[in-house]
C-alpha positions in Angstrom: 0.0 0.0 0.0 2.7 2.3 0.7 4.5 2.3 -2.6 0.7 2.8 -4.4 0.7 6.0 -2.2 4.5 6.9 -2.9 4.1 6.2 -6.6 0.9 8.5 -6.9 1.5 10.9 -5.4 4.8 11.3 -7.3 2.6 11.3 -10.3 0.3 13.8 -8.6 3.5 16.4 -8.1 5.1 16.1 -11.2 1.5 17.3 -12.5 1.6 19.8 -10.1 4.4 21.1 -11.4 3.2 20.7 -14.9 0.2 23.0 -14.0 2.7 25.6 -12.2 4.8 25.9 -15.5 1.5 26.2 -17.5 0.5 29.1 -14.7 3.6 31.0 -14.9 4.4 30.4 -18.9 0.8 32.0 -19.2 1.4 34.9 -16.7 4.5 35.7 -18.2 2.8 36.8 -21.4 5.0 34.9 -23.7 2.3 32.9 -25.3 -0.4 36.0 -25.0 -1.1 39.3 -25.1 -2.5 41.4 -22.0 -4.5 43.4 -24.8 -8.9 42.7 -24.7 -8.4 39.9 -21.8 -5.8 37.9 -24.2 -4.4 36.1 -21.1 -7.4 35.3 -19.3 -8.9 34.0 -22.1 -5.8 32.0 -23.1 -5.9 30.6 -19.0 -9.6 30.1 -19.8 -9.3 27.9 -22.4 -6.0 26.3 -21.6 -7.2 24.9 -17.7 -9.7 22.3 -19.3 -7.2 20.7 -21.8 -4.8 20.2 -19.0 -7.4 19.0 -16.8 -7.8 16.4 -19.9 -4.3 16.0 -20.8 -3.5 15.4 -17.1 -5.9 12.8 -16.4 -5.1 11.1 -18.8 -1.4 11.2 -18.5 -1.5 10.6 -15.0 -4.2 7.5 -15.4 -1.6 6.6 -18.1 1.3 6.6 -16.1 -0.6 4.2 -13.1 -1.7 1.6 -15.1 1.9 1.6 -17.0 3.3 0.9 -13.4 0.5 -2.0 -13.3 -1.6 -0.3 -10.1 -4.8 -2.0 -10.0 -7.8 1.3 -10.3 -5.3 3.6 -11.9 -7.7 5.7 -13.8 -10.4 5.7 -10.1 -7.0 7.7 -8.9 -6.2 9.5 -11.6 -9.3 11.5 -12.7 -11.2 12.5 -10.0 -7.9 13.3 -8.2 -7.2 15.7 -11.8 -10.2 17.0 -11.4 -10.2 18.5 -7.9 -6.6 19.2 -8.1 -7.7 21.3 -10.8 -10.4 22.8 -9.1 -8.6 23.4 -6.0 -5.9 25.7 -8.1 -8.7 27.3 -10.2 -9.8 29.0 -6.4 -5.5 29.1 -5.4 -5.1 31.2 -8.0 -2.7 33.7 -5.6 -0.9 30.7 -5.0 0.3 28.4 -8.3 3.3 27.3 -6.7 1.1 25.1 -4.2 0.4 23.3 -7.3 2.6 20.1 -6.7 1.5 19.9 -2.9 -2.1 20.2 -3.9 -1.7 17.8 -6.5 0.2 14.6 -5.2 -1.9 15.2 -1.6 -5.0 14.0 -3.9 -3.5 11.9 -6.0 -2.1 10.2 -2.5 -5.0 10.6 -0.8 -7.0 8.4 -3.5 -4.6 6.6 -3.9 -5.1 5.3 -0.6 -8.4 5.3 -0.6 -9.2 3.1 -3.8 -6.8 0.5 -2.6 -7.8 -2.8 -3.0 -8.6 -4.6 0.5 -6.8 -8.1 1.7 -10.3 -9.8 0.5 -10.8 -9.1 -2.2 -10.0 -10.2 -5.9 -7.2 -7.8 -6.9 -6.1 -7.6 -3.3 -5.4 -11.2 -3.9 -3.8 -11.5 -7.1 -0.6 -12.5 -8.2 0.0 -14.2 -4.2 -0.2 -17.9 -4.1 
């Protein structure tokens, strides 16, 4: 159980970091204009791709490392990850924190039980 939780929520904070670098490369102004709300929309439009693209990358990445419910972690984590930095907007840098604490967090609590079916597999 332990390494699930490691594991995710290293996944969960190299997202977080992902969505810090999208923050600041979009406050910067380098890929938009502050002219007629050219960043905001740009921010507006960009936050539900990632939340997409991260999901899915971060689902991905789980069941690549053969975690059984990697995409039960990986989405709804993304998702109110997401939504938790939408209302930290003072605070991007919190990102990777925010991020691997849910992905953790689910992690932990989608964890198959001793009893069960994929608690049991692959022990003889």
């Amino acid at each position: 159980m332990g390494r699930r939780v490691a594991l995710a929520a290293g996944v969960g904070a190299l997202l977080g970091l992902a969505w810090w670098g999208m923050f600041e490369l979009i406050a910067s102004g380098k890929v938009c204009t502050f002219d007629d709300w050219g960043c905001l929309s740009t921010f507006v439009t960009s936050v539900p791709i990632f939340a997409v693209v991260a999901a899915v990358a971060g689902g991905f990445v789980l069941h690549r490392r053969r975690e059984p419910r990697a995409w039960l972690v990986a989405v709804p984590a993304t998702l109110m990850a997401v939504v938790a930095m939408v209302f930290l907007l003072a605070v991007p840098w919190t990102g990777f924190a925010v991020f691997a604490a849910l992905y953790a967090l689910l992690a932990f609590m989608s964890a198959p039980r001793e009893g069960s079916v994929e608690g049991s597999r692959g022990r003889a």
